[in-house]
VOGU-531829 format. One record per residue: residue number from 1; residue in one letter; x negated, y, z of N, C-alpha, C in turn. Coordinates in steps of 0.2 Angstrom, whole numbers, plus 5000, padded with zeros to 4 digits. Atoms other than C-alpha are relative to their C-alpha. Layout:
// residues N
SITE    k  r    nu    nv    nw   cau   cav   caw    cu    cv    cw
SITE  NUM  a     X     Y     Z     X     Y     Z     X     Y     Z
...
This chain:
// residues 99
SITE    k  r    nu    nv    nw   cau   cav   caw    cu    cv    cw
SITE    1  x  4996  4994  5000  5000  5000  5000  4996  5006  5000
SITE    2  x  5006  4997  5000  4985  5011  5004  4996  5001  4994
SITE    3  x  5007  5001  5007  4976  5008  4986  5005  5003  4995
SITE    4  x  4996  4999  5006  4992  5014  4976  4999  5008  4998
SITE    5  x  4999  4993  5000  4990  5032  4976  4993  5000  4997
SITE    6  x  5009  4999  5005  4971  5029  4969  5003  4997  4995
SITE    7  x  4996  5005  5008  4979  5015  4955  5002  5006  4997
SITE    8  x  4994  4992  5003  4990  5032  4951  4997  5004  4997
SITE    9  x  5004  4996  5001  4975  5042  4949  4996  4999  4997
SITE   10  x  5004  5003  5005  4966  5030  4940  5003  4999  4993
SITE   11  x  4995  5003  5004  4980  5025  4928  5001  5006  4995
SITE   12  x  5000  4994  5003  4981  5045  4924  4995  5002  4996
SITE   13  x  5005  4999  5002  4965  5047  4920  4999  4996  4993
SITE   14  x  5001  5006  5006  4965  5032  4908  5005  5002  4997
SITE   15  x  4995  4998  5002  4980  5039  4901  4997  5007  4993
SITE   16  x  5002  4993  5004  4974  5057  4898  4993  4998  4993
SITE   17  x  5008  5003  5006  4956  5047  4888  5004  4996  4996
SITE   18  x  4998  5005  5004  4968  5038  4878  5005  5006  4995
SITE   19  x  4996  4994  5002  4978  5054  4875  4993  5004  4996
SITE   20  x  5006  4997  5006  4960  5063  4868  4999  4996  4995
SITE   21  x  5002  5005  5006  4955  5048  4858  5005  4998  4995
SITE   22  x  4993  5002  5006  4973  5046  4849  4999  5006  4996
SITE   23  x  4996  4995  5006  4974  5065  4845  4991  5001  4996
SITE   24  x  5007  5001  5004  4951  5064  4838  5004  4996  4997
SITE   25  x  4999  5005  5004  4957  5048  4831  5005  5001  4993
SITE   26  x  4995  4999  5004  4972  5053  4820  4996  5006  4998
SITE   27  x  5004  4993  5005  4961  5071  4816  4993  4996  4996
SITE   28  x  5008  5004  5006  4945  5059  4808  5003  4994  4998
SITE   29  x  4999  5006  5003  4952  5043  4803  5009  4999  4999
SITE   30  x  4992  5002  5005  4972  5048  4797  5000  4998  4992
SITE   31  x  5002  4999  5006  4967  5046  4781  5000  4991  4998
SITE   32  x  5002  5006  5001  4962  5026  4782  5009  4997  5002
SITE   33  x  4996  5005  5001  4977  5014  4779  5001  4994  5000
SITE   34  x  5002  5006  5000  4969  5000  4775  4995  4997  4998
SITE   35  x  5007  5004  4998  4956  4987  4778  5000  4993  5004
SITE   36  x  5001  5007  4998  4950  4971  4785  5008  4999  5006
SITE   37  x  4996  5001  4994  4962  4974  4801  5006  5005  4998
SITE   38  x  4997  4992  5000  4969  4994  4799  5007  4996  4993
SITE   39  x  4996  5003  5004  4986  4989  4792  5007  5008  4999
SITE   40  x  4995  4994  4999  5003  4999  4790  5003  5001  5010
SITE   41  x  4998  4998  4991  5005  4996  4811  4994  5002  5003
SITE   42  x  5008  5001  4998  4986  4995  4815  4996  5007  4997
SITE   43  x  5003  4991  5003  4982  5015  4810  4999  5007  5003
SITE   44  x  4999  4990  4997  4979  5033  4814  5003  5003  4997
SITE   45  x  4996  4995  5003  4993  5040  4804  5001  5005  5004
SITE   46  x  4995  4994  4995  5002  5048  4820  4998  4997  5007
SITE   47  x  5002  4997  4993  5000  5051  4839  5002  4992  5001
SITE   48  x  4998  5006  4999  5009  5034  4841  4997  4991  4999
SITE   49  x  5005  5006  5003  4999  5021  4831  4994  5001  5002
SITE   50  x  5008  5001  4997  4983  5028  4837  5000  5001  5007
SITE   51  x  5000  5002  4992  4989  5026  4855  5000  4992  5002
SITE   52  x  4999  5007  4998  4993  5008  4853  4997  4997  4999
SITE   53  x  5005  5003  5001  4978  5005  4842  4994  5002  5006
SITE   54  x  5007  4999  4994  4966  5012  4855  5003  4997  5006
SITE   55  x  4998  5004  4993  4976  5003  4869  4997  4992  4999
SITE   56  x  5004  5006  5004  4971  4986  4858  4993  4999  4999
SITE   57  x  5005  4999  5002  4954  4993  4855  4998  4998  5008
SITE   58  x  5001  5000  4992  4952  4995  4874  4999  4992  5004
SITE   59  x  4998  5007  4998  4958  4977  4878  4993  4994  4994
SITE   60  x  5005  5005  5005  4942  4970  4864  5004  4999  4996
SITE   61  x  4997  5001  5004  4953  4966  4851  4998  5003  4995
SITE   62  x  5001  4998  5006  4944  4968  4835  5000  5007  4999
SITE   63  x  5000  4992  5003  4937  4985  4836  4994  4999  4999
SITE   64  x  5006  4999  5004  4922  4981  4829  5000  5001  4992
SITE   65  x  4999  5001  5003  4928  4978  4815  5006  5004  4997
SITE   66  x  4998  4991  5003  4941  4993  4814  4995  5003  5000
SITE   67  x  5005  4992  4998  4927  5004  4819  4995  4998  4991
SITE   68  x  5000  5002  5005  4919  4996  4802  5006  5001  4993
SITE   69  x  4993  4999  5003  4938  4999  4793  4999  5007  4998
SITE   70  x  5001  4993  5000  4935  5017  4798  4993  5002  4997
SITE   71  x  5008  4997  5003  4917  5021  4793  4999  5001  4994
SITE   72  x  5003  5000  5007  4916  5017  4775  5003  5008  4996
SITE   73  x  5003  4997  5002  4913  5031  4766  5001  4999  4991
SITE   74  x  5002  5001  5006  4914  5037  4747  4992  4997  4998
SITE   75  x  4996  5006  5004  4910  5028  4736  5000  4992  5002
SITE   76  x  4997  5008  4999  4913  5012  4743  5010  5000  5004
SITE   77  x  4993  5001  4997  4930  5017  4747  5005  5001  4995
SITE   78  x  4995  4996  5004  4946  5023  4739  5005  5007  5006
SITE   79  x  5000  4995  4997  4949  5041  4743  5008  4998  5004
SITE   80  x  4990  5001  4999  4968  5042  4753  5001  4995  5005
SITE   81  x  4995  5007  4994  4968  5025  4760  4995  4997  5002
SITE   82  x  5006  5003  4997  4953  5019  4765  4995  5002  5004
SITE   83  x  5007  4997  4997  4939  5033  4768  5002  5004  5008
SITE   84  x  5002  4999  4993  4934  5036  4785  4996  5007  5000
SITE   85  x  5006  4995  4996  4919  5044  4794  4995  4998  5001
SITE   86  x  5006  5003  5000  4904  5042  4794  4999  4999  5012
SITE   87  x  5000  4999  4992  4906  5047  4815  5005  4995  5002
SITE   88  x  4997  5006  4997  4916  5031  4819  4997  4997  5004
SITE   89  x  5004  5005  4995  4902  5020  4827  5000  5005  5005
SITE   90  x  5001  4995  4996  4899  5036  4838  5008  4999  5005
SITE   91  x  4994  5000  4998  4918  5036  4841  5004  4993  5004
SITE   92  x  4998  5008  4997  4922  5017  4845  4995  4997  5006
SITE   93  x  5003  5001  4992  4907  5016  4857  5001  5003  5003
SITE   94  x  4999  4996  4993  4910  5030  4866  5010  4999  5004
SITE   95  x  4991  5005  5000  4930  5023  4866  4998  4995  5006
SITE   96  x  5001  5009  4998  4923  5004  4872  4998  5002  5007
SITE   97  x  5005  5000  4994  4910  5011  4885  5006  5004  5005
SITE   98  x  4996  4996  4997  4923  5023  4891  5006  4999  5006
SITE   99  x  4994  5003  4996  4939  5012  4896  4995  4994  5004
């Protein structure tokens, strides 16, 4: 009963780092639609999918491999729907290390 009021204050914090990460995420990698993983649910379109992707991410679940989805780069991509950022691996470690 004593630990809940810290739970409360942890769980916000992790909230707010989730809340920064969805809204960097969807401003550098809205653009990606698809990819080995990154689908029409698994995206940074909007505030929403990149909350529920970085809540996935967090849990290990194949963010190595988004974080690769994200990164490629013309010409290996198709503008619109593929290209990323070259600042992903930056973005996904600092993500992983974080939570």
């Amino acid at each position: 009963m004593f630990s809940i009021p810290s739970l409360m204050n942890v769980f916000m914090l992790l909230q707010l780092i989730f809340f920064m990460f969805s809204i960097l995420g969807v401003f550098m990698f809205g653009q990606v639609t698809e990819g080995d993983v990154v689908d029409e649910l698994k995206n940074f379109t909007n505030f929403f999918n990149a909350f529920l992707l970085l809540f996935a991410v967090s849990t290990g679940e194949d963010w190595n491999i988004i974080m690769f989805d994200c990164s490629r780069t013309p010409p290996n991509c198709i503008e619109g729907r593929s290209c990323g950022s070259g600042l992903s691996h930056l973005f996904f470690f600092t993500m992983v290390l974080v939570c």
